[in-house]
N, C-alpha and C positions, 0 to 999 in steps of 0.2 A: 642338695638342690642348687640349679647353679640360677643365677638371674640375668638376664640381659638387656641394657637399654637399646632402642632403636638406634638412637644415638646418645653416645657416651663422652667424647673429648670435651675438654675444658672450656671451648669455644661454645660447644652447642650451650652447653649448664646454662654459660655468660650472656649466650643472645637469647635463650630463652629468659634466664634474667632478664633481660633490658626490653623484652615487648611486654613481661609483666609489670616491670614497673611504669613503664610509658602507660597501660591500660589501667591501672592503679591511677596516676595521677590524670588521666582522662575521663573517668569515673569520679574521682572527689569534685574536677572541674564541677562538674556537668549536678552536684550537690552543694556546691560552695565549700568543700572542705579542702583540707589542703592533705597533701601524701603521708605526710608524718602521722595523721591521725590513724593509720590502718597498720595494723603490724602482720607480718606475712611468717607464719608456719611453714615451713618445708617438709613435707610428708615421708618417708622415705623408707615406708614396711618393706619389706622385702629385699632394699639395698642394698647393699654391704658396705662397711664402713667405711671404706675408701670415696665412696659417695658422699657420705656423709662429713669426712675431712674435705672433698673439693666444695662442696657449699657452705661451710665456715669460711676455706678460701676466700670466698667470693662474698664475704659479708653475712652472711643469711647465721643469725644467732639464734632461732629457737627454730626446735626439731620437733616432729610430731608422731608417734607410733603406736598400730594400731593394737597388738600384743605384747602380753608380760613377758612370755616365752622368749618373742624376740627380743623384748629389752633386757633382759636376763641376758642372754646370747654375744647381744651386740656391745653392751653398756658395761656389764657386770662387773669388769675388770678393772673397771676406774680410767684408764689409759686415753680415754678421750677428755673426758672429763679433765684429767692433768695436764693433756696438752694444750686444751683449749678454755681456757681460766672463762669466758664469757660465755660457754656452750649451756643450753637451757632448754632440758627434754620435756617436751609434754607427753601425757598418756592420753591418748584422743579417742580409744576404741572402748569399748564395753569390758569393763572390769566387773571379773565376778570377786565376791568376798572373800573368798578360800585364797585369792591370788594375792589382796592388797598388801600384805606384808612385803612380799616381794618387790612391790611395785614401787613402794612407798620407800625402800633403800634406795633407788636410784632415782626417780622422778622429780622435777621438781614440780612440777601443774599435774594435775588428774581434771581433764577437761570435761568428763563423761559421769557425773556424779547423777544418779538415777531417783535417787532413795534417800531416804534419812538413815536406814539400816546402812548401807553403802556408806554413808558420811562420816556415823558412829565409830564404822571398820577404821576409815583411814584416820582419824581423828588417833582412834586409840594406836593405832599401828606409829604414827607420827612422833607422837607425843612418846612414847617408850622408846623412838630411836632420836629423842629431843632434835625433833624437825621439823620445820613449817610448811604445808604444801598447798600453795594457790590449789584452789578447786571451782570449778564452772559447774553449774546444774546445766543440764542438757536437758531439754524441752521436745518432745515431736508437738512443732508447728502444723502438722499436716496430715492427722488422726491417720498415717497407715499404722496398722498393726502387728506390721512386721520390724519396727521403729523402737528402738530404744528409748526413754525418755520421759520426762512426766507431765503429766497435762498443765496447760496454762493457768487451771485456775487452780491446782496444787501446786504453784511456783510458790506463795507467798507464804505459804504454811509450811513448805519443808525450808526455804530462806530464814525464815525465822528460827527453826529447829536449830540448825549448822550454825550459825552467828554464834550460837554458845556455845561449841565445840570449842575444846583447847586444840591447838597447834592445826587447824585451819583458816587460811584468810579465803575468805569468801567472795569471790573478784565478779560474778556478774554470768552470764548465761551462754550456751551452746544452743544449736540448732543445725540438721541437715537438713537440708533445702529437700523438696519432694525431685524425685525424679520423671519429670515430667519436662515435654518440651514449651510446656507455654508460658510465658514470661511472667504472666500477670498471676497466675498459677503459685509462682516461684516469688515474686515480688511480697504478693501477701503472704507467705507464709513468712517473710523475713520481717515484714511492718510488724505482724504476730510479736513476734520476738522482740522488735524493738519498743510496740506497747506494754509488754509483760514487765521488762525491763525498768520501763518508766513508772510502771506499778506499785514498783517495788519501792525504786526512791523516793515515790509520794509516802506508802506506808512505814517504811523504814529505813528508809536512808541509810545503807549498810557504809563503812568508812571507807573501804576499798571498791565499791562497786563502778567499775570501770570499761569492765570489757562485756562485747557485743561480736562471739565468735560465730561467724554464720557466712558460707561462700566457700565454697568448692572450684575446683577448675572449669564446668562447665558455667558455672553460675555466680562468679564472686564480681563482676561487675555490678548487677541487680543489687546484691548483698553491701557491697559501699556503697552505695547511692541509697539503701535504707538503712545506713548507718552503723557498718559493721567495723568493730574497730580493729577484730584480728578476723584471718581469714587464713584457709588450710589449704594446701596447692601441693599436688604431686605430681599428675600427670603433664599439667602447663609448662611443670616444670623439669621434670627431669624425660617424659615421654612416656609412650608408653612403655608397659614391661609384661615380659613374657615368661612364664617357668619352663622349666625342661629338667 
């Protein structure tokens, strides 16, 4: 399979960089926060690694992909990882159980934690390869049902499950925005998330609970302006792509 960006050169990456970060800090503006609080994912399924060395180029230290398959593929060999001492891969997509072993060799985040079942996986998968792997619950804010993810008022009973897991730090929640063009639509399902969130630290105050990952390319301004702290960008950023 070969991949293609619309546009590819080092230049584009860089200006597409720089009107995301300019929308970044005009969005914190427009909430009182300031840039630093939002950390930016670079999505990059389908890429090929060469993509993925020009966006460390350019700063961008955590990666984001959507399959084991691919991260098997692209990761497997170490070679990035060796050349790039601060490279920090997340697993953002729907991991089924039979796969986490694999995952859990190269990953350092599993963003996409569904289940308690799920958690037990990587917990134990971790812990026998004595590793620690940040992990997000993933929430569908937005009851479709074709949505991965667990309901909001299940957040607080599997958070409490995973806290006792060995060799996971437990950092805080996911959420895709509905696809939908109405903003207010899109707005509350992110407030969703960020009262679930707050939920949580009334009830238990997990030590690490930090992140507020929610905002996609069409929607990650709404998503910092209701308080996301990491936010997952492919297309803004690299363009679209097209297989052949």
């Amino acid at each position: 399979m070969s991949v293609n960006l619309l546009e590819s050169a080092d230049d584009s990456l860089r200006d597409r960089l720089l009107r995301i970060q300019e929308t970044i800090s005009f969005a914190c503006s427009r909430s009182n926060r300031h840039s630093s609080e939002v950390r930016l994912v670079a999505v990059t399924k389908t890429l090929p690694l060469s993509i993925v060395r020009k966006a460390y180029a350019l700063g961008l230290r955590f990666i984001g992909e959507n399959r084991t398959q691919e991260i098997v593929e692209k990761y497997g060999d170490g070679s990035l990882f060796r050349d790039c001492p601060e490279f920090c891969l997340h697993m953002i997509g729907h991991l089924q159980t039979n796969k986490v072993r694999k995952a859990v060799q190269i990953v350092s985040a599993i963003d996409s934690v569904d289940s308690i079942r799920l958690a037990e996986a990587i917990s134990k998968a971790a812990e026998e390869g004595n590793r620690t792997i940040r992990v997000l619950l993933e929430v569908n804010t937005s009851s479709e049902p074709q949505k991965s993810g667990l309901a909001p008022d299940d957040v607080l009973k599997c958070a409490e499950a995973v806290l006792k897991l060995p060799s996971l730090q437990l950092s805080g929640l996911m959420t895709v925005g509905p696809n939908v063009d109405d903003p207010d639509t899109i707005r509350r399902s992110f407030a969703l998330l960020r009262n679930t969130f707050d939920s949580v630290v009334r009830e238990l105050n997990p030590p690490h609970w930090s992140v507020l990952s929610m905002g996609m390319s069409g929607d990650y301004p709404i998503a910092i302006e209701e308080g996301a702290t990491e936010i997952r960008l492919g297309t803004a950023l690299f363009g679209e792509r097209r297989t052949a």
